[in-house]
BAMAR-496884 format. One line per field, with one value per atom (N, C-alpha, C): residue number from 1; residue in one letter; x, y, z. Coordinates in steps of 0.2 Angstrom, whole numbers, plus 2048, in hexadecimal, padded with zeros to 3 digits. Atoms other than C-alpha are relative to their C-alpha. Layout:
BEGIN
pos = NUM,...
code = a,...
px = X,...
py = Y,...
pz = Z,...
REM end
This chain:
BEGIN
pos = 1,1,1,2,2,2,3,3,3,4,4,4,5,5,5,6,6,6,7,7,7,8,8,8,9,9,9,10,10,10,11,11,11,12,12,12,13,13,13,14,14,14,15,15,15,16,16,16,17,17,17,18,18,18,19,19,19,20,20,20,21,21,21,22,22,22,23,23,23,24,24,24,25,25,25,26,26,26,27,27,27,28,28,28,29,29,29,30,30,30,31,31,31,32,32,32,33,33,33,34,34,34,35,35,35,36,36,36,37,37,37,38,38,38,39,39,39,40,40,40,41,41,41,42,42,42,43,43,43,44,44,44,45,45,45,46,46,46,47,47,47,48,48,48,49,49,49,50,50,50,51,51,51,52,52,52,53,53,53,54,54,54,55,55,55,56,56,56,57,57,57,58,58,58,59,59,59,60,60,60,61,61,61,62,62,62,63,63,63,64,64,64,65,65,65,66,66,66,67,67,67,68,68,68,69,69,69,70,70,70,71,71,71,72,72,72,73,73,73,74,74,74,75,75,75,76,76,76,77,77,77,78,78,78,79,79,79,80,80,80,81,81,81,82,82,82,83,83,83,84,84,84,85,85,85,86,86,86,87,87,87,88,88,88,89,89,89,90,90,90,91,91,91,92,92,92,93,93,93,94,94,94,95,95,95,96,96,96,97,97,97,98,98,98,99,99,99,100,100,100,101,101,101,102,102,102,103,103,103,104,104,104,105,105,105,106,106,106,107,107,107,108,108,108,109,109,109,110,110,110,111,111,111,112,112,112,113,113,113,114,114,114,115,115,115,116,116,116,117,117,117,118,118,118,119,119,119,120,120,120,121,121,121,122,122,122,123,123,123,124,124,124,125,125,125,126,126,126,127,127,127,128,128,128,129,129,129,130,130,130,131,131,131,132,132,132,133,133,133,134,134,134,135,135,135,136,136,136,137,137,137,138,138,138,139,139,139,140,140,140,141,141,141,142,142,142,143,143,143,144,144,144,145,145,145,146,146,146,147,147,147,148,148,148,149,149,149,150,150,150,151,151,151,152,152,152,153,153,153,154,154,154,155,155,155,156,156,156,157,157,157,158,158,158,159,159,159,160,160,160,161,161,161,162,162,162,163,163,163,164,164,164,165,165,165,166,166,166,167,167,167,168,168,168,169,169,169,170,170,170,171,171,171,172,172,172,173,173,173,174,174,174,175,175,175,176,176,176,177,177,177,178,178,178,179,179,179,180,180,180,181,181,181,182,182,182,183,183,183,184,184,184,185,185,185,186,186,186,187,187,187,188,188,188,189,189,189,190,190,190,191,191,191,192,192,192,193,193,193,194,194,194,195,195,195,196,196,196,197,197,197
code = x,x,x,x,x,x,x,x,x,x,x,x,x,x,x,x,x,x,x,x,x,x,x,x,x,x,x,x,x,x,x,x,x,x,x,x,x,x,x,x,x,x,x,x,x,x,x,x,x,x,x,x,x,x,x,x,x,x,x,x,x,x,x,x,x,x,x,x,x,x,x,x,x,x,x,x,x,x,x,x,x,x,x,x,x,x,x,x,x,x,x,x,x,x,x,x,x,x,x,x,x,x,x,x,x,x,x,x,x,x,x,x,x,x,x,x,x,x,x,x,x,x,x,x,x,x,x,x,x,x,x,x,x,x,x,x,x,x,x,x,x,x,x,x,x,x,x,x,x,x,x,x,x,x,x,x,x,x,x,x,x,x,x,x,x,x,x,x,x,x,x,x,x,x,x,x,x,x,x,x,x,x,x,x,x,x,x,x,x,x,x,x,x,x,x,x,x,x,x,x,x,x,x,x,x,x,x,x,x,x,x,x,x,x,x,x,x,x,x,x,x,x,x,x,x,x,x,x,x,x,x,x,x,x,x,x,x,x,x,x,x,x,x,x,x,x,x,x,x,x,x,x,x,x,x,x,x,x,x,x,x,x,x,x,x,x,x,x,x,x,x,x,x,x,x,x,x,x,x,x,x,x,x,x,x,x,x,x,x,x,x,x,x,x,x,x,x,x,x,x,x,x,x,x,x,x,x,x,x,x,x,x,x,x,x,x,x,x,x,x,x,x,x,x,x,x,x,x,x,x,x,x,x,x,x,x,x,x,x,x,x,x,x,x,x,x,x,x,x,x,x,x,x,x,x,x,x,x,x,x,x,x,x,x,x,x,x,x,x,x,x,x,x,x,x,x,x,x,x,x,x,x,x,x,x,x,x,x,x,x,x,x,x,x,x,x,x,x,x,x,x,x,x,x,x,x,x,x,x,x,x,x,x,x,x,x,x,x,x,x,x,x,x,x,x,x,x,x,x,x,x,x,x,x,x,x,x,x,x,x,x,x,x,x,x,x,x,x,x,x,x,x,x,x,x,x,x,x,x,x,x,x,x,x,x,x,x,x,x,x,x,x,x,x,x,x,x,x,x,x,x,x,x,x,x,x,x,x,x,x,x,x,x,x,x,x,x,x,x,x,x,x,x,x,x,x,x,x,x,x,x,x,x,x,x,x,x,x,x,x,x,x,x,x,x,x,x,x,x,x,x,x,x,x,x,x,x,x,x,x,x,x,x,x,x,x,x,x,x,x,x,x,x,x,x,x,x,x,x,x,x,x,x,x,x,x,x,x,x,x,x,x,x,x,x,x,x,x,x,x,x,x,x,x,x,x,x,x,x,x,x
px = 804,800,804,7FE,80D,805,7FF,816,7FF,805,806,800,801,805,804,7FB,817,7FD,801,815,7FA,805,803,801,7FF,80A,806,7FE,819,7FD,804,80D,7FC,803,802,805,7FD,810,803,7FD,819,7F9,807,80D,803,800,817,7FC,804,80E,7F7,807,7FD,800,800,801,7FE,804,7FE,7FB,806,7F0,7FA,806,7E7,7FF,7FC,7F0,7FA,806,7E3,7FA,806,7D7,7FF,7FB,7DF,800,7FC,7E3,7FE,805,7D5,800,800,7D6,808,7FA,7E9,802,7FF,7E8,7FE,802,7E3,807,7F9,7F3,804,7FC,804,804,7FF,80E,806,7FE,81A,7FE,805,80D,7FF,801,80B,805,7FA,81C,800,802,81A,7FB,807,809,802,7FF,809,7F9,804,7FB,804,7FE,800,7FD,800,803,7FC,803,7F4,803,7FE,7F7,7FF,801,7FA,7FC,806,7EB,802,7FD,7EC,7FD,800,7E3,800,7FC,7EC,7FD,803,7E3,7FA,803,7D8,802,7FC,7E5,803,7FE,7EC,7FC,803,7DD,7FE,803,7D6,806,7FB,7E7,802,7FE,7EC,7FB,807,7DB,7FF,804,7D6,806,7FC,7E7,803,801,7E5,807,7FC,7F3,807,7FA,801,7FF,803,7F7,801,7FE,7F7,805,7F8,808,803,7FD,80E,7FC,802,801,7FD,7FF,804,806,7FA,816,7FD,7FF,811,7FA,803,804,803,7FD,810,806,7FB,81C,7FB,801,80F,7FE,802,80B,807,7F8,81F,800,7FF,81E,7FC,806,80F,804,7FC,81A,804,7FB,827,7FE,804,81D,7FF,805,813,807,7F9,827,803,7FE,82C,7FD,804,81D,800,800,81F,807,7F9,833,7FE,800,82D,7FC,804,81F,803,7FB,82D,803,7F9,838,7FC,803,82D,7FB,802,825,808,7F9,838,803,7FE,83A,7FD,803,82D,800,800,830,807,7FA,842,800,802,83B,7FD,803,82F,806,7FC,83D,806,7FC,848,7FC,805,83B,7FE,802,836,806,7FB,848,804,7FC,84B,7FB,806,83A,801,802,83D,80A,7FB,851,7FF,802,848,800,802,83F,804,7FE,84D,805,7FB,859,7FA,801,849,7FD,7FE,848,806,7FB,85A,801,800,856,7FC,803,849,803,7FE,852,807,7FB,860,800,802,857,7FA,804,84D,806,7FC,85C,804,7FF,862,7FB,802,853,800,800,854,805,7F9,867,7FD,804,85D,7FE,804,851,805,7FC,85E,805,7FA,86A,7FA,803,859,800,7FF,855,804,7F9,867,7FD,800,865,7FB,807,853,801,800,858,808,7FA,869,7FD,804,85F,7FC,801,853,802,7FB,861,7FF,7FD,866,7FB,804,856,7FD,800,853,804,7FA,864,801,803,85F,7FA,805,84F,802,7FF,856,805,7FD,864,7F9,804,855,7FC,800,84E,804,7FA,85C,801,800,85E,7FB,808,84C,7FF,7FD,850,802,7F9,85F,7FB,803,854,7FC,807,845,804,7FA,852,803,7FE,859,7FB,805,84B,7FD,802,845,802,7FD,853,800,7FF,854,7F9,805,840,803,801,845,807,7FF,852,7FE,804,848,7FA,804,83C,803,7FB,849,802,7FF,84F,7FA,803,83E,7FE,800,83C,803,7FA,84B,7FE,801,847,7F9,806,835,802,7FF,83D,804,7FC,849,7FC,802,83D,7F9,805,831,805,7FE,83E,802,801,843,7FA,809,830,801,800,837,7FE,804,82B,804,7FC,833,7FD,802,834,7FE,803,82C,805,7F8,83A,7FB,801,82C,800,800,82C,7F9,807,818,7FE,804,815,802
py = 7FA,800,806,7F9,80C,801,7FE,809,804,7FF,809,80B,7F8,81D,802,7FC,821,801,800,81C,806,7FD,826,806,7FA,834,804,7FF,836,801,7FE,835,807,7FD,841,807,7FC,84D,805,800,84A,804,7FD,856,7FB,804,84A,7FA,805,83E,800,7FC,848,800,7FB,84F,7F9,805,83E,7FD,803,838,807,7FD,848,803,7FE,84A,7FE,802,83D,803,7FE,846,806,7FA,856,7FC,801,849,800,7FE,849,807,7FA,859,802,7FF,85A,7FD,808,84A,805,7FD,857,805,7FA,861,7FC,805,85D,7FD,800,855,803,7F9,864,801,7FD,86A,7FF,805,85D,801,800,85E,807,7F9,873,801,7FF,872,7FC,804,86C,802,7FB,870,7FF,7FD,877,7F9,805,868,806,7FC,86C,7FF,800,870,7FB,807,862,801,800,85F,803,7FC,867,7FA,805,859,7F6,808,848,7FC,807,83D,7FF,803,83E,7FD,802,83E,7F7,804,82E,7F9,805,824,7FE,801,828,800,801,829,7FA,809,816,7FE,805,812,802,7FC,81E,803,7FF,81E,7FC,805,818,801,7FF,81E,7FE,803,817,7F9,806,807,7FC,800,807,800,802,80B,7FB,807,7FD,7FA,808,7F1,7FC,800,7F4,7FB,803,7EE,7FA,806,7E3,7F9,807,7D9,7FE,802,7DB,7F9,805,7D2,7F9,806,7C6,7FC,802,7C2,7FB,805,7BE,7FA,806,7B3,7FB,807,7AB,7FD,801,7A9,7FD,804,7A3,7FB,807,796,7FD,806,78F,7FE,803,78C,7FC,803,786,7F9,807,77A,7FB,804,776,7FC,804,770,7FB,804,769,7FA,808,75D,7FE,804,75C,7FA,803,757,7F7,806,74A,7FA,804,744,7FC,804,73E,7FB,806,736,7FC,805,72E,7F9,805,728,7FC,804,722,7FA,805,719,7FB,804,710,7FD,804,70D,7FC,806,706,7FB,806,6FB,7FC,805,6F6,7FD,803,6F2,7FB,801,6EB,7F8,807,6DE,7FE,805,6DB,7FE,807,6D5,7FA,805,6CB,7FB,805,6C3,7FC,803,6C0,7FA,802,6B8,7FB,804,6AE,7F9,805,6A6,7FD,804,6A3,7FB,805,69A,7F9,805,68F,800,801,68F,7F7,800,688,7F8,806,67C,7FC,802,675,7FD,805,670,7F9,807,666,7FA,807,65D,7FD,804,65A,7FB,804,653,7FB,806,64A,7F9,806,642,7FC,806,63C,7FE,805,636,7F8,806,62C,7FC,800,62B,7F8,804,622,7F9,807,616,7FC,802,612,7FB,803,60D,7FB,805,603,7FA,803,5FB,7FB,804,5F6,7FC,804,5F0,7FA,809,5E3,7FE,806,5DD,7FC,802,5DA,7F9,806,5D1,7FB,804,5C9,7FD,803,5C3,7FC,805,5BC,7F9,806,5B3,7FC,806,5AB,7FF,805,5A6,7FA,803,59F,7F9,806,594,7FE,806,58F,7FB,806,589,7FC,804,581,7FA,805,579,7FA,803,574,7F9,801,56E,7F8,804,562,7FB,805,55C,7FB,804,556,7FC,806,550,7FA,806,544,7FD,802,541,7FB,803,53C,7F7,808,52F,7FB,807,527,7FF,804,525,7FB,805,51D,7FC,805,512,7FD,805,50E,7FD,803,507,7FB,807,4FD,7FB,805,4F5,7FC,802,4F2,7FD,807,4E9,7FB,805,4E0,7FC,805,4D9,7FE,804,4D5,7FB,806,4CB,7FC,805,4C4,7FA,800,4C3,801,7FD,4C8,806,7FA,4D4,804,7FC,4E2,801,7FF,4E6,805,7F8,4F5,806,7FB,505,802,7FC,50B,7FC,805,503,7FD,802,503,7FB,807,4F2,7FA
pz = 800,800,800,802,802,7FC,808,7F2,7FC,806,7E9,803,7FC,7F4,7FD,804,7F0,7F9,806,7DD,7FF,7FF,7DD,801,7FD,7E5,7F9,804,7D8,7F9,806,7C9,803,7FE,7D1,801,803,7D3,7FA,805,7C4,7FA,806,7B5,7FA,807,7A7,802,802,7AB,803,802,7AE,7F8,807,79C,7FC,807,792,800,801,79A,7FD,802,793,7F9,807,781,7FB,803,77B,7FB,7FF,77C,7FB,803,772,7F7,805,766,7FA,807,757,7FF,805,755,7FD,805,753,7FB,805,748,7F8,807,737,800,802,73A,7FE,804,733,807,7FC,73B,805,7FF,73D,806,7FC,745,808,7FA,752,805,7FA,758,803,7FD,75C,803,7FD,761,806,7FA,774,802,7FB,77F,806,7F9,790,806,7FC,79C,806,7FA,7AB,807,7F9,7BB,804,7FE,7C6,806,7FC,7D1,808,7F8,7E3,804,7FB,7EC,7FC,800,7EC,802,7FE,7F4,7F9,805,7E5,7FB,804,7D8,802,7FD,7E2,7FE,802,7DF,7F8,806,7D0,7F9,806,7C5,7FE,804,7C5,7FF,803,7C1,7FA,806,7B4,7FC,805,7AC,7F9,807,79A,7FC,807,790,805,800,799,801,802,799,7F8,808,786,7FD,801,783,803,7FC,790,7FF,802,78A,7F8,808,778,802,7FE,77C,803,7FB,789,7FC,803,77C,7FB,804,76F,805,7FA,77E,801,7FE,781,7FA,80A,76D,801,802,76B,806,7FE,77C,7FC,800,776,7FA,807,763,802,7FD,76E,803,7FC,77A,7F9,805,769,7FB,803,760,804,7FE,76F,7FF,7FE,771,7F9,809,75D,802,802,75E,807,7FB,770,7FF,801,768,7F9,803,75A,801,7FB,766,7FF,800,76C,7FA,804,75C,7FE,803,755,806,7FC,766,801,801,765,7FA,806,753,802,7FE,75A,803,7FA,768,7FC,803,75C,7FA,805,74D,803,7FD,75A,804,7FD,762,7FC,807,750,7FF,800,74E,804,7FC,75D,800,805,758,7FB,807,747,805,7FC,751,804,7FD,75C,7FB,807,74C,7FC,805,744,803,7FC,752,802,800,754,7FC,806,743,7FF,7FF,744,803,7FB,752,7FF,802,74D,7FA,805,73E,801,7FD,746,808,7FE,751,7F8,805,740,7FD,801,739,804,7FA,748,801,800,747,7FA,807,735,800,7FE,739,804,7F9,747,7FE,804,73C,7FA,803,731,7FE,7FD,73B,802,801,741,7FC,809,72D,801,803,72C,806,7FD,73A,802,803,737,7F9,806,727,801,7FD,72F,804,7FB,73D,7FA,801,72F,7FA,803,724,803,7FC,732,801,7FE,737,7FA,806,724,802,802,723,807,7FB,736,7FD,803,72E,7FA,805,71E,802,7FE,728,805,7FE,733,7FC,806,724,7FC,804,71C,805,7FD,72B,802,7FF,72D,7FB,806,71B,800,801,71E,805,7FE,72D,7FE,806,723,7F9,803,717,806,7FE,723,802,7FE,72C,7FA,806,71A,7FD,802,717,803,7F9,729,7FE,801,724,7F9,804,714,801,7FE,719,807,7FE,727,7FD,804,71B,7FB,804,70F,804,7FC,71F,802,7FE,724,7FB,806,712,7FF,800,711,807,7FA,723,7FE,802,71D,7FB,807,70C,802,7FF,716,805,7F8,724,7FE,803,716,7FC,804,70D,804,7FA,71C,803,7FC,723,808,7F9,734,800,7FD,73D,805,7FD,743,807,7F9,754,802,801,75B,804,7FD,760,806,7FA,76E,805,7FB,77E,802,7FC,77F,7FE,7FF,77A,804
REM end
């Protein structure tokens, strides 16, 4: 509050700064002169008011023209921040859309490496089972070599057996023949080989 008094009391003193707020007012009529004119024509700054306590209140309220002048400037001041805030906000959602796209094309690259290290892997196990299968393959097809060449040999010898027994059938059938023509030419009755008579 007693700032706002000091300051209040220096305008209030001071006639230059009476003198502009009442120029204005002066100023359509001098606006048809040259502007020559302008600069030599003055009007005579008014006497500065005798009672302050009115001056005090009513001049920071009811003074227009250093308002204008200060909020010309100061909207031109707040135009370039705002030009400056909306470039910043531009290269800021720049900013952020590029890092976004990095974030995204290294995560796509970082997926499509996953992708590829896990093709190689299942690539990698696919062949192993193909070797797998044919090393089985091989000794599936060895295995059934032998048991082939196991099965032809027990063949061979069931031959060989069949074969002999035919043969032993065929000479005691050729010995009971001769026994039977010799124990007819004789007429002795053979005796019997089993013990059950």
């Amino acid at each position: 509050m007693a700032e706002e008094q000091k300051t209040t009391k220096v305008d209030v003193e001071s006639p230059a700064v009476l003198a502009p707020a009442k120029e204005p007012t002066h100023a359509p009529v001098e606006a048809s002169k040259d502007v020559a004119e302008e600069k030599v024509v003055h009007n005579p700054p008014p006497p500065p008011v005798e009672s302050k306590a009115l001056a005090v209140v009513e001049k920071p309220i009811e003074e227009p023209t250093p308002k204008k002048s200060s909020s010309g400037s100061f909207d031109r001041d707040v135009k370039l921040a705002d030009l400056e805030k909306e470039k910043k906000t531009s290269f800021i959602k720049a900013w952020e859309e590029s890092e976004k796209s990095k974030a995204e094309n290294k995560a796509q690259k970082k997926v499509s490496d996953v992708l590829a290290w896990e093709n190689s892997q299942k690539a990698a196990i696919e062949a192993q089972l193909r070797k797998v299968e044919e090393k089985l393959e091989k000794k599936k097809a060895e295995y059934g070599e032998k048991m082939k060449n196991k099965v032809a040999a027990i063949h061979k010898q069931a031959e060989e057996k069949r074969a002999m027994v035919e043969a032993k059938r065929g000479e005691e059938l050729l010995k009971a023949e001769e026994m039977a023509a010799k124990h007819r030419a004789t007429g002795i009755v053979p005796k019997a080989t089993c013990g059950c008579f």
